[in-house]
mmCIF entry with sequence, helices, sheets and N, C-alpha, C, O atoms, coordinates in Angstrom:
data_MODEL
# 
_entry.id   MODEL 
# 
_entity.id                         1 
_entity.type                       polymer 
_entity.pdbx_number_of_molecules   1 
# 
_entity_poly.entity_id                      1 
_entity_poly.type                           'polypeptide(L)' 
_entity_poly.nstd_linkage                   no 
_entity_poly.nstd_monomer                   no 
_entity_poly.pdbx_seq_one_letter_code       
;(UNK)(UNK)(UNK)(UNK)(UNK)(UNK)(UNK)(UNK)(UNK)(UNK)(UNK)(UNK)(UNK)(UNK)(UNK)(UNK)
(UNK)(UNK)(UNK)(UNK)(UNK)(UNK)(UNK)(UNK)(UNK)(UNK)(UNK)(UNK)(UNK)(UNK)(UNK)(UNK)
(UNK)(UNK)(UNK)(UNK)(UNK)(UNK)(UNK)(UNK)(UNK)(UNK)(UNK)(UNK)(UNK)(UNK)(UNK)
;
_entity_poly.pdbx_seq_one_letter_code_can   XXXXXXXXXXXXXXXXXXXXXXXXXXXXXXXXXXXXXXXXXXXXXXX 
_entity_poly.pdbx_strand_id                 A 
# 
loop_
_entity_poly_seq.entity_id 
_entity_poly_seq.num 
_entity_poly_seq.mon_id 
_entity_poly_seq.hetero 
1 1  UNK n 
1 2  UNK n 
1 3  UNK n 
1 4  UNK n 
1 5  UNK n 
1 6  UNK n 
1 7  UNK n 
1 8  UNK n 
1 9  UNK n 
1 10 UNK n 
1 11 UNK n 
1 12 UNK n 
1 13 UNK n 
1 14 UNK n 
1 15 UNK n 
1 16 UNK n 
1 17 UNK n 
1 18 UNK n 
1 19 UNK n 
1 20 UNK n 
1 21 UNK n 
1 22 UNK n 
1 23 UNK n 
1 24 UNK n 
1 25 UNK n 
1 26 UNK n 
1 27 UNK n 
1 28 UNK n 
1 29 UNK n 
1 30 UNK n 
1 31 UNK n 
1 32 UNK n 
1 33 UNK n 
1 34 UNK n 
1 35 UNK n 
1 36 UNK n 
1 37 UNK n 
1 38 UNK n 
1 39 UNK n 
1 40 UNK n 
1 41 UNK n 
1 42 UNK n 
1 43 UNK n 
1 44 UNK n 
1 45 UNK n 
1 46 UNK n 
1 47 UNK n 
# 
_struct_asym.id          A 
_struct_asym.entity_id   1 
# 
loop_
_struct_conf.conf_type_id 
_struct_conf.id 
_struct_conf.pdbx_PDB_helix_id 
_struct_conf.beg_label_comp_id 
_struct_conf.beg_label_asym_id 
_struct_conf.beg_label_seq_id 
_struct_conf.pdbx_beg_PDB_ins_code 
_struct_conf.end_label_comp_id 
_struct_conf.end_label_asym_id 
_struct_conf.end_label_seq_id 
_struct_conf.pdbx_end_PDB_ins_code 
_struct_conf.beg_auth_comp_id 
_struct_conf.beg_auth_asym_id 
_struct_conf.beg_auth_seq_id 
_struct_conf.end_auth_comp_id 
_struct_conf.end_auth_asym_id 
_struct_conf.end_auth_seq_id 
_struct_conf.pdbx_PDB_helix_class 
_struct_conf.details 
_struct_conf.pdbx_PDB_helix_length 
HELX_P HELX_P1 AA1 UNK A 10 ? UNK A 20 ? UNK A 10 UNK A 20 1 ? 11 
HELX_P HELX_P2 AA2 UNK A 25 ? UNK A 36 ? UNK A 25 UNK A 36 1 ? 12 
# 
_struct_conf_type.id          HELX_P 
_struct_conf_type.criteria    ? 
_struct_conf_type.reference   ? 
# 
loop_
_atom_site.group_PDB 
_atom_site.id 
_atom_site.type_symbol 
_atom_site.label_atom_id 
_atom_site.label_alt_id 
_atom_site.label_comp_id 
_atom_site.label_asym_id 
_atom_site.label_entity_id 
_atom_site.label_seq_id 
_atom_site.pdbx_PDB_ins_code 
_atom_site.Cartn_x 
_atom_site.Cartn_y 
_atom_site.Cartn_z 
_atom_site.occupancy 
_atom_site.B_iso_or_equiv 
_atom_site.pdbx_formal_charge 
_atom_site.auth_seq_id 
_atom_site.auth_comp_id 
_atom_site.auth_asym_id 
_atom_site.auth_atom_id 
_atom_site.pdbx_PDB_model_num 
ATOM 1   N N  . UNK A 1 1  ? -56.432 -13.269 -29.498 1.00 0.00 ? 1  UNK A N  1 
ATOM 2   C CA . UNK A 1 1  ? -57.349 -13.117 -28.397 1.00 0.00 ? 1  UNK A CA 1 
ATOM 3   C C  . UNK A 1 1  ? -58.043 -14.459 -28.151 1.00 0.00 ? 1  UNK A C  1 
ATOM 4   O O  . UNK A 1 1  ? -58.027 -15.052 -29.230 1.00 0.00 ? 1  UNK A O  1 
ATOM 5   N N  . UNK A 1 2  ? -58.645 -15.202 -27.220 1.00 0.00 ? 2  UNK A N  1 
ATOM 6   C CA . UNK A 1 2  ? -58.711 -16.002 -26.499 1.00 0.00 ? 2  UNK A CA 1 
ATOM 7   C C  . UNK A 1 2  ? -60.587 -15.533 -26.060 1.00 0.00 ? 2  UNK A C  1 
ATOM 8   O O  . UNK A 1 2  ? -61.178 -14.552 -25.611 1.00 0.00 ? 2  UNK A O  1 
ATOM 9   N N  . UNK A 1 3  ? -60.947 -16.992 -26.554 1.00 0.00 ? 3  UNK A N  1 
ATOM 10  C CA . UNK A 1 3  ? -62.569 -16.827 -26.742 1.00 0.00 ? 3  UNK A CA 1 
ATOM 11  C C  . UNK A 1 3  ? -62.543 -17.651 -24.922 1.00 0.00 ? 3  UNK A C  1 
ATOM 12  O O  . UNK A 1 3  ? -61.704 -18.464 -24.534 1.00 0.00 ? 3  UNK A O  1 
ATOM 13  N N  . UNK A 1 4  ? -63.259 -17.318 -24.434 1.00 0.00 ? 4  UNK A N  1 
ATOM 14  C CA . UNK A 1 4  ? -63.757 -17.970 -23.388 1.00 0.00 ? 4  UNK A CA 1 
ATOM 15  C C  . UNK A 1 4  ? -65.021 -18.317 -23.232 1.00 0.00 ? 4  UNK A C  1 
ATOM 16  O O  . UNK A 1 4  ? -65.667 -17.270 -23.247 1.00 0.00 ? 4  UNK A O  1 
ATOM 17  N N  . UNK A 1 5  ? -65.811 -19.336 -23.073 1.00 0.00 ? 5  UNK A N  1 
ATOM 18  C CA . UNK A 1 5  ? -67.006 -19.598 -22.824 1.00 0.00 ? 5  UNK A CA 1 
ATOM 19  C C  . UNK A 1 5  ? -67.048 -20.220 -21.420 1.00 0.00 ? 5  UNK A C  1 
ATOM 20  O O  . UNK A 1 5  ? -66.395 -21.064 -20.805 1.00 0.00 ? 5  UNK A O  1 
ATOM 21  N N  . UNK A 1 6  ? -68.788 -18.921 -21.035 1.00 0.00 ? 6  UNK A N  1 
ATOM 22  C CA . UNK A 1 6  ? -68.745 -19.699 -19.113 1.00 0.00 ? 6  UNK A CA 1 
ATOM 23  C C  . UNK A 1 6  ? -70.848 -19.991 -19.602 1.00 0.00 ? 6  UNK A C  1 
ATOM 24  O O  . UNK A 1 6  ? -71.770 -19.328 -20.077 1.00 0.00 ? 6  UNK A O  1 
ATOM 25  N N  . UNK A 1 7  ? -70.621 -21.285 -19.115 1.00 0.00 ? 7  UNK A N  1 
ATOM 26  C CA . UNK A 1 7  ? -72.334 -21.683 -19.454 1.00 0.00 ? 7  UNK A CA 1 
ATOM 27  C C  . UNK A 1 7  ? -72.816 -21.592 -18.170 1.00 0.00 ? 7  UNK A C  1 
ATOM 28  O O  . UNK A 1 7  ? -71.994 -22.051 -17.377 1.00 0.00 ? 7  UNK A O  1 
ATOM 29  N N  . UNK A 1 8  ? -73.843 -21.173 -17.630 1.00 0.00 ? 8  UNK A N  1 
ATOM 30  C CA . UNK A 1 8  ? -74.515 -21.443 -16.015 1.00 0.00 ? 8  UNK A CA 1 
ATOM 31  C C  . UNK A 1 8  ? -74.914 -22.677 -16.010 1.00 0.00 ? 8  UNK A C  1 
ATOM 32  O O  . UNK A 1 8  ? -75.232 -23.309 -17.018 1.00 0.00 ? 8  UNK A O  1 
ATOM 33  N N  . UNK A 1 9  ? -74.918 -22.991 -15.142 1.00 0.00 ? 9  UNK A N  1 
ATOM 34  C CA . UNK A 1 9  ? -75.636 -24.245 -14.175 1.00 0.00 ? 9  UNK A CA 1 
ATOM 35  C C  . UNK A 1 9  ? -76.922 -24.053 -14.532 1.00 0.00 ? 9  UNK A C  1 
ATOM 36  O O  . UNK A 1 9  ? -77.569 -23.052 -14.223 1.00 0.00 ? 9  UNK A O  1 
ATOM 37  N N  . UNK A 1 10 ? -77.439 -25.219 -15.348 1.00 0.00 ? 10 UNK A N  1 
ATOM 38  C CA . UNK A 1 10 ? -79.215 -25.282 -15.785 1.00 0.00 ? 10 UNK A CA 1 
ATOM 39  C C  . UNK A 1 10 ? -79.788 -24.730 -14.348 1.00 0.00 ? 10 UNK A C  1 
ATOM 40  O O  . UNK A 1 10 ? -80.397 -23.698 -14.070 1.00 0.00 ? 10 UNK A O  1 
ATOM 41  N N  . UNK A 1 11 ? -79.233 -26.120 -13.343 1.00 0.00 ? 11 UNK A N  1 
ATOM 42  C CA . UNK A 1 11 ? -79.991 -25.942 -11.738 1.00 0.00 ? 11 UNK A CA 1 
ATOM 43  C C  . UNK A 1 11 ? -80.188 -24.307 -11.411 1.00 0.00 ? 11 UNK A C  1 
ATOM 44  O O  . UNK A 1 11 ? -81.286 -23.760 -11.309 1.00 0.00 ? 11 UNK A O  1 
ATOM 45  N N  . UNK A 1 12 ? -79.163 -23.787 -11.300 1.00 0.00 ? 12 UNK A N  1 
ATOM 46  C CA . UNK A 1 12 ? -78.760 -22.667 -10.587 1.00 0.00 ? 12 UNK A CA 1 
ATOM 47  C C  . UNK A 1 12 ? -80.075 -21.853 -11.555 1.00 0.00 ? 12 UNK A C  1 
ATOM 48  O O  . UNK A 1 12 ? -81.186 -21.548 -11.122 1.00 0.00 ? 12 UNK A O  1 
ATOM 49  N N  . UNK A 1 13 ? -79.553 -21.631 -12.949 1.00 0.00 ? 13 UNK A N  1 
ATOM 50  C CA . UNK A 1 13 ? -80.588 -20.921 -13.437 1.00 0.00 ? 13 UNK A CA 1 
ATOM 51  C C  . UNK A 1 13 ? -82.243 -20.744 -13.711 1.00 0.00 ? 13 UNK A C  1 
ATOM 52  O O  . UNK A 1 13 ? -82.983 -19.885 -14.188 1.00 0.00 ? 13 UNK A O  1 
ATOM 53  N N  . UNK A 1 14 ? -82.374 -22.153 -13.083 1.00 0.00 ? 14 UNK A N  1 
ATOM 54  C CA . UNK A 1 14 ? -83.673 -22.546 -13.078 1.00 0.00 ? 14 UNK A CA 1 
ATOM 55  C C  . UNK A 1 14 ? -84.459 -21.794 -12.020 1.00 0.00 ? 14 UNK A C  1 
ATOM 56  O O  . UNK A 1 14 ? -85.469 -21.112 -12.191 1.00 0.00 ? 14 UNK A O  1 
ATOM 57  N N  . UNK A 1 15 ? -83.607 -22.125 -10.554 1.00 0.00 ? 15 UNK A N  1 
ATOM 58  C CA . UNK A 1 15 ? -83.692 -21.355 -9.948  1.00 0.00 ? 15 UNK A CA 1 
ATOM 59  C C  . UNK A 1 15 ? -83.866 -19.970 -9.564  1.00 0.00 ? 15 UNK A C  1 
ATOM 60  O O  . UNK A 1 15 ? -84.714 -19.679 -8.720  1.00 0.00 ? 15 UNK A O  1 
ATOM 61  N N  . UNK A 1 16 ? -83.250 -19.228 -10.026 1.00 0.00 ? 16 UNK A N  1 
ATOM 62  C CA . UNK A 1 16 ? -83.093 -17.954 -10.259 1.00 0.00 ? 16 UNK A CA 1 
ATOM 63  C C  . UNK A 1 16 ? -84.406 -17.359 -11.471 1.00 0.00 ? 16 UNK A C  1 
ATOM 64  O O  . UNK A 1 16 ? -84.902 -16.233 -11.503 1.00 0.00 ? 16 UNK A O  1 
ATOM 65  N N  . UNK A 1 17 ? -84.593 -18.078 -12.024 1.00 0.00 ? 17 UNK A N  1 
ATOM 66  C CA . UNK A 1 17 ? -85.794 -17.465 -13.009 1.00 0.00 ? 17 UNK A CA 1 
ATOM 67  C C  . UNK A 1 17 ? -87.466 -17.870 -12.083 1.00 0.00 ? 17 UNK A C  1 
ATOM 68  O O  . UNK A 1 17 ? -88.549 -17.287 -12.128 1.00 0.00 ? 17 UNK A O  1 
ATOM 69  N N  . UNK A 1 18 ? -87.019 -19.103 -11.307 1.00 0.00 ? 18 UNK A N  1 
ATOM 70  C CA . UNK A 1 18 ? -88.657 -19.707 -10.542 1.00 0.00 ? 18 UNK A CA 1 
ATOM 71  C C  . UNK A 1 18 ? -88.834 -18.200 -9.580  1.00 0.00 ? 18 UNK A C  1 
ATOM 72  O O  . UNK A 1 18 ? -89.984 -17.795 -9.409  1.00 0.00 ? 18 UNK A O  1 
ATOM 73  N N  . UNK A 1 19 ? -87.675 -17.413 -8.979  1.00 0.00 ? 19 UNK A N  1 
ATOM 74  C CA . UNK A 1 19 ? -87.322 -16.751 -7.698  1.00 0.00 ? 19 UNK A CA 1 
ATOM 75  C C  . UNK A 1 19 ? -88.266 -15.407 -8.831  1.00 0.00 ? 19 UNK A C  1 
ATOM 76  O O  . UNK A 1 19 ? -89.231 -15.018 -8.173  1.00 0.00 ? 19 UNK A O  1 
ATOM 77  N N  . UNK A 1 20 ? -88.251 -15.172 -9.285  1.00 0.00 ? 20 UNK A N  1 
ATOM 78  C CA . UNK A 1 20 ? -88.764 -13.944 -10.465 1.00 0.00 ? 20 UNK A CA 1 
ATOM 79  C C  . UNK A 1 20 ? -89.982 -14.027 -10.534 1.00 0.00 ? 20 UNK A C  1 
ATOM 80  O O  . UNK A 1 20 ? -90.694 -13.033 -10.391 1.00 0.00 ? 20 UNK A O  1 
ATOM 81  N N  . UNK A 1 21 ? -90.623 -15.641 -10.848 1.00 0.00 ? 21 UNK A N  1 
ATOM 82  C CA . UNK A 1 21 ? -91.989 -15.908 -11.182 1.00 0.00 ? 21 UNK A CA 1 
ATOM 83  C C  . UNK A 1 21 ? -91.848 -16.117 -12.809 1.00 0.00 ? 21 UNK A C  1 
ATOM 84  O O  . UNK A 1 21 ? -92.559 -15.705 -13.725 1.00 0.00 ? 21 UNK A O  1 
ATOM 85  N N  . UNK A 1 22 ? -90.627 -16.937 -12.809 1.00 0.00 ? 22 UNK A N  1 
ATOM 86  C CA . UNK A 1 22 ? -90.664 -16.943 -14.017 1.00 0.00 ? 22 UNK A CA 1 
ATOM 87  C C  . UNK A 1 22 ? -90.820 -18.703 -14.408 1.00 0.00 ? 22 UNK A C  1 
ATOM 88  O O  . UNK A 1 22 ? -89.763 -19.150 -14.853 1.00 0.00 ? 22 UNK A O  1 
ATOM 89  N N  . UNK A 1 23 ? -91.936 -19.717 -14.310 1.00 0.00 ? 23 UNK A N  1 
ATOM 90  C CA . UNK A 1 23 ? -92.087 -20.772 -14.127 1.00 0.00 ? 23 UNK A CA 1 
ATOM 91  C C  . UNK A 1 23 ? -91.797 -21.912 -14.921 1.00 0.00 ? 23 UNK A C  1 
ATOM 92  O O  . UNK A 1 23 ? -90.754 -21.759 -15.556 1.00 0.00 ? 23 UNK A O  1 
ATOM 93  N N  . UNK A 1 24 ? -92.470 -23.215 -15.140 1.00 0.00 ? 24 UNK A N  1 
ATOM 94  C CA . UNK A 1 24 ? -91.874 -24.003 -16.037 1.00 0.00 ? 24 UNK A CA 1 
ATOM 95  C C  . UNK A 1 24 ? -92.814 -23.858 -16.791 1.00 0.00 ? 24 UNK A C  1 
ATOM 96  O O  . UNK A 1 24 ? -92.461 -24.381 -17.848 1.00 0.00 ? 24 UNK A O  1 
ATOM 97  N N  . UNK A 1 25 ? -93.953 -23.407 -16.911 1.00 0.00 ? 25 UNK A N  1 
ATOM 98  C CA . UNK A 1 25 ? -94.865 -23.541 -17.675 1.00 0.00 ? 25 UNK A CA 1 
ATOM 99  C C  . UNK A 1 25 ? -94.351 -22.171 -18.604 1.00 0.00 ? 25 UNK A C  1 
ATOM 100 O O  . UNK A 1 25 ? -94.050 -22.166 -19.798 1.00 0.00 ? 25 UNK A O  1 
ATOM 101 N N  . UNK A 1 26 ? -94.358 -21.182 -17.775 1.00 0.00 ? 26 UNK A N  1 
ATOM 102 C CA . UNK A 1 26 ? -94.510 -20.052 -18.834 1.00 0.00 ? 26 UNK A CA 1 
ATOM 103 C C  . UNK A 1 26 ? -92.979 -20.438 -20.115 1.00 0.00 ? 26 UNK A C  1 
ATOM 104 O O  . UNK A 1 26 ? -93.024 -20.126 -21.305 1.00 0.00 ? 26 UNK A O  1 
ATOM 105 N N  . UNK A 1 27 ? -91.742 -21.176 -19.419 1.00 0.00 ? 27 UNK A N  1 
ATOM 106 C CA . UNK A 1 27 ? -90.881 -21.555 -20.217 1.00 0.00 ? 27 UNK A CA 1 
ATOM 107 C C  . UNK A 1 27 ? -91.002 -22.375 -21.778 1.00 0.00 ? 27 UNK A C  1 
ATOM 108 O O  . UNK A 1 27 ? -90.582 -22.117 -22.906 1.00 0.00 ? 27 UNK A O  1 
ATOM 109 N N  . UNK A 1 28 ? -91.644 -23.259 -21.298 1.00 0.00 ? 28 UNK A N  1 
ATOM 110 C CA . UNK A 1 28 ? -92.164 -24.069 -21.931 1.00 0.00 ? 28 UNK A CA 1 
ATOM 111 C C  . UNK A 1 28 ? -93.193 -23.220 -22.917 1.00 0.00 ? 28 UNK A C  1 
ATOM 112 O O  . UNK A 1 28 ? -93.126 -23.432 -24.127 1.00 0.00 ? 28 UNK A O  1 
ATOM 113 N N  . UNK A 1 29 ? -94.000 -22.406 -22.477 1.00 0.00 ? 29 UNK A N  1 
ATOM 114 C CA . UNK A 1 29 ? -94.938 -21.753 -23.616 1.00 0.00 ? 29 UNK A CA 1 
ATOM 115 C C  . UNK A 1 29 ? -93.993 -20.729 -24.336 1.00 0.00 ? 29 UNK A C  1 
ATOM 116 O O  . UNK A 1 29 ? -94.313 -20.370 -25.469 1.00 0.00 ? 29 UNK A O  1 
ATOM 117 N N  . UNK A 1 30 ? -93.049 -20.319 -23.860 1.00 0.00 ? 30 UNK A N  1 
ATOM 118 C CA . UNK A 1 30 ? -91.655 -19.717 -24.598 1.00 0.00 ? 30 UNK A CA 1 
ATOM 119 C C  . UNK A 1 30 ? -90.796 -20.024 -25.857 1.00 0.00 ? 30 UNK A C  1 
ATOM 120 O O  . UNK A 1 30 ? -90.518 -19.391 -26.875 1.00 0.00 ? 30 UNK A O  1 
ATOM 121 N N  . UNK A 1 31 ? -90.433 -21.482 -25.281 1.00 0.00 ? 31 UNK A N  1 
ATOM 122 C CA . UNK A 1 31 ? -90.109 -22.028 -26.293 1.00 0.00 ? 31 UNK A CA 1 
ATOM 123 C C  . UNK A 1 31 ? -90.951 -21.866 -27.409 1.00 0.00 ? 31 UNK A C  1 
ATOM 124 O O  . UNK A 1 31 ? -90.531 -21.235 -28.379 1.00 0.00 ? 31 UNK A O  1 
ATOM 125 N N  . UNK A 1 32 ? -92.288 -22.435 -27.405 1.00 0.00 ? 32 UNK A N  1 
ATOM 126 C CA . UNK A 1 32 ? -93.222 -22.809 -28.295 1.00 0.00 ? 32 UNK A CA 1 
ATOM 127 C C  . UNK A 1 32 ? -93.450 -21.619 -29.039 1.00 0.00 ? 32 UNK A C  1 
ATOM 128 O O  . UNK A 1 32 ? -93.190 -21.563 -30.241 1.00 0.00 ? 32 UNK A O  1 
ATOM 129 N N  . UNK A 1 33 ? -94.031 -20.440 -28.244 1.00 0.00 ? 33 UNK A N  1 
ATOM 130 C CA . UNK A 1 33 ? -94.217 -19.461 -29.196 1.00 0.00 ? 33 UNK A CA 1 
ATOM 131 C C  . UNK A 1 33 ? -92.873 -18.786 -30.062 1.00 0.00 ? 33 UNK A C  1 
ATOM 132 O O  . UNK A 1 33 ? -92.820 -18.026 -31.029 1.00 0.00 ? 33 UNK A O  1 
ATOM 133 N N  . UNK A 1 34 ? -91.741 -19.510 -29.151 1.00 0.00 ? 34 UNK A N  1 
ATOM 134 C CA . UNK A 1 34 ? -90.868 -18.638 -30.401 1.00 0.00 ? 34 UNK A CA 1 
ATOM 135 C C  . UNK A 1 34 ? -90.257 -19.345 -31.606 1.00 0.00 ? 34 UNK A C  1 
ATOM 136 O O  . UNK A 1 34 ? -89.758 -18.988 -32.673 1.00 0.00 ? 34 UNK A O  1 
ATOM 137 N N  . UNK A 1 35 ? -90.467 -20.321 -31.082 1.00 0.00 ? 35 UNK A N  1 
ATOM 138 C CA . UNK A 1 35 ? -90.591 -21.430 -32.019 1.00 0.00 ? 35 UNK A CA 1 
ATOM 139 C C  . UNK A 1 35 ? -91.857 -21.596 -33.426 1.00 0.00 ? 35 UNK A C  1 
ATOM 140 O O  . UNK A 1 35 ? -91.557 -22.262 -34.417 1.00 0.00 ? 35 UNK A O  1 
ATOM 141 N N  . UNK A 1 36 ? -93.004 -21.018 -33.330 1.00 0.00 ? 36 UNK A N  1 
ATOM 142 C CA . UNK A 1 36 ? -93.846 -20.685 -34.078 1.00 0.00 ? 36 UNK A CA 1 
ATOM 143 C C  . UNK A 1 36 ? -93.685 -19.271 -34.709 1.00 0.00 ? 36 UNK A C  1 
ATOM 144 O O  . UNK A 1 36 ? -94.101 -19.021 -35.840 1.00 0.00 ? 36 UNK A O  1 
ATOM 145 N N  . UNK A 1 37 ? -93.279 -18.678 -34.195 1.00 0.00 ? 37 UNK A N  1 
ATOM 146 C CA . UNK A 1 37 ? -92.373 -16.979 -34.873 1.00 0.00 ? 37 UNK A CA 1 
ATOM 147 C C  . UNK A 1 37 ? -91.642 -17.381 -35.225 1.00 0.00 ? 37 UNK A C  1 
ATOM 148 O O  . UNK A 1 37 ? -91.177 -16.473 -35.914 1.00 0.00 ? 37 UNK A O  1 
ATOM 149 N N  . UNK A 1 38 ? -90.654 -18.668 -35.403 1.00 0.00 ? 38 UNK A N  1 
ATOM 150 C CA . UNK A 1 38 ? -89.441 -18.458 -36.527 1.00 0.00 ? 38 UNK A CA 1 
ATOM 151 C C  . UNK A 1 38 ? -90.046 -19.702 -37.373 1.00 0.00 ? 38 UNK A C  1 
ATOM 152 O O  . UNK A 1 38 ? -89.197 -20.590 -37.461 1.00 0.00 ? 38 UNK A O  1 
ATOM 153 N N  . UNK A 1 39 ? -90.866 -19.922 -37.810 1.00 0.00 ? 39 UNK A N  1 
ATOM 154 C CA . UNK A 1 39 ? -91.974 -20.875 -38.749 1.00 0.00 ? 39 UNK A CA 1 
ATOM 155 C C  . UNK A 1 39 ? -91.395 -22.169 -38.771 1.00 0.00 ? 39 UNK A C  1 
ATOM 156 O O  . UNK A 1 39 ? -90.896 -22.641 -39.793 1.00 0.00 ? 39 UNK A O  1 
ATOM 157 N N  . UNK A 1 40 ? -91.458 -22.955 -37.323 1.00 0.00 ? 40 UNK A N  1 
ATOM 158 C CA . UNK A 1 40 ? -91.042 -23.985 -36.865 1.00 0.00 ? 40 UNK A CA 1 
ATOM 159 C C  . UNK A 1 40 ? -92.124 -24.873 -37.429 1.00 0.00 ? 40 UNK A C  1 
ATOM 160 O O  . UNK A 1 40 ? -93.272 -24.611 -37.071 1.00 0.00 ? 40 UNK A O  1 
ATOM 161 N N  . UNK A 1 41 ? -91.966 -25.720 -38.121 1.00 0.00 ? 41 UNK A N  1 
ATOM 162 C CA . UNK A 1 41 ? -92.765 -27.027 -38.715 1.00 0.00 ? 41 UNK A CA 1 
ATOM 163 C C  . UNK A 1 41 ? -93.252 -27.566 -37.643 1.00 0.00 ? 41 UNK A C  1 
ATOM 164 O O  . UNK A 1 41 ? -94.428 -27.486 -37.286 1.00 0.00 ? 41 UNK A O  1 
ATOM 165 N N  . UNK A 1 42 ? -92.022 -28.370 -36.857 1.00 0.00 ? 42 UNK A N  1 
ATOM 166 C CA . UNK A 1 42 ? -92.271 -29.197 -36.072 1.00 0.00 ? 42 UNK A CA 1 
ATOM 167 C C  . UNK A 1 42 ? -91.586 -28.755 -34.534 1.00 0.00 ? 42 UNK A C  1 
ATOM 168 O O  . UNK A 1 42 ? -90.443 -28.301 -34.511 1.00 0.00 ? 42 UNK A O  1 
ATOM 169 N N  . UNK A 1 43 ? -92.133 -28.874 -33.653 1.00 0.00 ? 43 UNK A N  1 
ATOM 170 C CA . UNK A 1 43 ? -91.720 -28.955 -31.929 1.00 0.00 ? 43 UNK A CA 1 
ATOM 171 C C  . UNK A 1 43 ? -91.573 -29.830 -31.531 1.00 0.00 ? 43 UNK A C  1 
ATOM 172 O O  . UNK A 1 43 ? -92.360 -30.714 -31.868 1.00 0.00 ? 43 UNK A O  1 
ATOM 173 N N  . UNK A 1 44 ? -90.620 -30.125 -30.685 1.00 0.00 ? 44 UNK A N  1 
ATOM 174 C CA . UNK A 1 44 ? -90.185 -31.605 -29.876 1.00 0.00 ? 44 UNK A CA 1 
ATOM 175 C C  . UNK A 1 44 ? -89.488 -31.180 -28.711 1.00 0.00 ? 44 UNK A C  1 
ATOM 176 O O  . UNK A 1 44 ? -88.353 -30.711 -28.795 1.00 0.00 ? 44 UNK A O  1 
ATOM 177 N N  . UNK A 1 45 ? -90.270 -31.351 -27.302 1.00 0.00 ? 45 UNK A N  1 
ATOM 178 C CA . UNK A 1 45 ? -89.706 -31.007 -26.073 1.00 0.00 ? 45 UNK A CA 1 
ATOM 179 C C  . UNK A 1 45 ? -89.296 -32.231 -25.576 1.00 0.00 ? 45 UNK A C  1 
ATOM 180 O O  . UNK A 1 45 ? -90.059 -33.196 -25.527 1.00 0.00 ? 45 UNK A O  1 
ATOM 181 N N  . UNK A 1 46 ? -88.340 -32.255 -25.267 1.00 0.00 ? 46 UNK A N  1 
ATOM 182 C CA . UNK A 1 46 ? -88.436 -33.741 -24.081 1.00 0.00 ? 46 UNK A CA 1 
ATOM 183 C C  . UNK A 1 46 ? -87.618 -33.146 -22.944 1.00 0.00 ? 46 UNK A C  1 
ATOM 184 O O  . UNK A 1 46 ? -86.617 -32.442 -22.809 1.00 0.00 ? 46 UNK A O  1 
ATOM 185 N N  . UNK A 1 47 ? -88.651 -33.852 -22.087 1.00 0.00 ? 47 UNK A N  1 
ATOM 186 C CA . UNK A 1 47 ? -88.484 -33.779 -20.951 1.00 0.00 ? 47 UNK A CA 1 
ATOM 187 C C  . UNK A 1 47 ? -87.955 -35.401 -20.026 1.00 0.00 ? 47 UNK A C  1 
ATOM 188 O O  . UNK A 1 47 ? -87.762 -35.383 -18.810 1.00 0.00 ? 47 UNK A O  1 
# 
């Protein structure tokens, strides 16, 4: 059997989550908090 991987378009999906109200900020506080629930030492975003 034959694995296929399909990744979205960052753009496209970015999109589609702003269209929700789903923003860069609240993303960004996403990361972070789940990143502190899996007892992340250290955070490093770059932007």
């Amino acid at each position: 059997m034959e694995t296929l991987s399909l990744l979205p378009k960052a753009s496209s999906l970015i999109e589609s989550l702003r269209d929700i109200g789903y923003t860069f900020e609240t993303a960004v506080a996403d990361i972070i908090d789940n990143s502190i629930t899996a007892n992340a030492k250290n955070i490093k975003i770059y932007y």
